[in-house]
C-alpha positions as CSV (number, residue, x, y, z in Angstrom):
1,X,-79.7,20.1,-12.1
2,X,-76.4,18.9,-11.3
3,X,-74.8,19.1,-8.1
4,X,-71.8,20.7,-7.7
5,X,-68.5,19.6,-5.3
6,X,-65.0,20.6,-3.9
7,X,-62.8,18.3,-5.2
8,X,-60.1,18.7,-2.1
9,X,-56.4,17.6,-2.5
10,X,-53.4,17.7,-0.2
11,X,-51.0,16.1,-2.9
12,X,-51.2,17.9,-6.0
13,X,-50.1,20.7,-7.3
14,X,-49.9,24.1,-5.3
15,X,-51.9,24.7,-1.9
16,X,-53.5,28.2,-1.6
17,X,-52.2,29.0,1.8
18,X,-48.6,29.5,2.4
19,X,-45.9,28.6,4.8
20,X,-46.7,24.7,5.6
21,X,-43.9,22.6,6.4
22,X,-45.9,19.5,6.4
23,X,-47.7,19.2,3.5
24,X,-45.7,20.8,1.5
25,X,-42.0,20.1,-0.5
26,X,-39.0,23.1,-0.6
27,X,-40.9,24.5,-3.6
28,X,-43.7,24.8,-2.3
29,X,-46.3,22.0,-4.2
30,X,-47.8,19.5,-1.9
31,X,-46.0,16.7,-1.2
32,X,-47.0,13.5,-3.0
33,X,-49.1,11.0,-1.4
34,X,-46.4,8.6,-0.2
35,X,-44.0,11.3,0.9
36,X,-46.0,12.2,3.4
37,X,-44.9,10.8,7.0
38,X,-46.3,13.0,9.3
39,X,-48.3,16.3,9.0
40,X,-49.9,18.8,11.0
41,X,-53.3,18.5,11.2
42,X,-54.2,22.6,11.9
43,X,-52.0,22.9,8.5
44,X,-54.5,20.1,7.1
45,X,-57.6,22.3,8.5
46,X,-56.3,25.4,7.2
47,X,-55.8,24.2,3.5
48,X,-59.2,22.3,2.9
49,X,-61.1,25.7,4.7
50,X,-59.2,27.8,2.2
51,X,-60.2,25.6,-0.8
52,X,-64.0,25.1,-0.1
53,X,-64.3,29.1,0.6
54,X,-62.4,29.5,-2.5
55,X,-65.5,28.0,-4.2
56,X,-68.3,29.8,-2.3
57,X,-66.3,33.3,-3.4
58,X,-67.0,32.3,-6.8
59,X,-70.5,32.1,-6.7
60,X,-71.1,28.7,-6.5
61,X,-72.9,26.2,-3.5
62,X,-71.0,23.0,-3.9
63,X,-73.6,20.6,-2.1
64,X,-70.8,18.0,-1.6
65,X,-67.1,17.1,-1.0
66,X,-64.9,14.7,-2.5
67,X,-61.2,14.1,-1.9
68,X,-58.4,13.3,-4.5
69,X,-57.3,10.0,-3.6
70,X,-59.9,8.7,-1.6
């Protein structure tokens, strides 16, 4: 009976999509939090959509969202 969430970061580890200059370092992991001056929000929009389907293509029906630092 427990509920299950996205946990959503911008600032750890790898993103799923690819190509963001904003949100992302010359490696490609996310920046960290305090490295991050400006960003582009459609970039933002496109990462958290591609990590909440992520979970609903696994079977599961998160009935809430949390962020990483927040």
């Amino acid at each position: 009976d427990l509920g299950i969430g996205v946990h959503l970061t911008l600032t750890c580890y790898y993103p799923l999509g690819k190509g963001y200059k904003s949100l992302t370092r010359r490696d490609g992991s996310f920046k960290k939090q305090g490295d991050i001056n400006e960003f582009d929000e459609e970039e933002m929009y496109e990462e958290l959509k591609l990590q909440i389907e992520k979970v609903f293509a696994s079977g599961l029906h998160p009935d809430h969202l949390d962020s990483h630092h927040h």
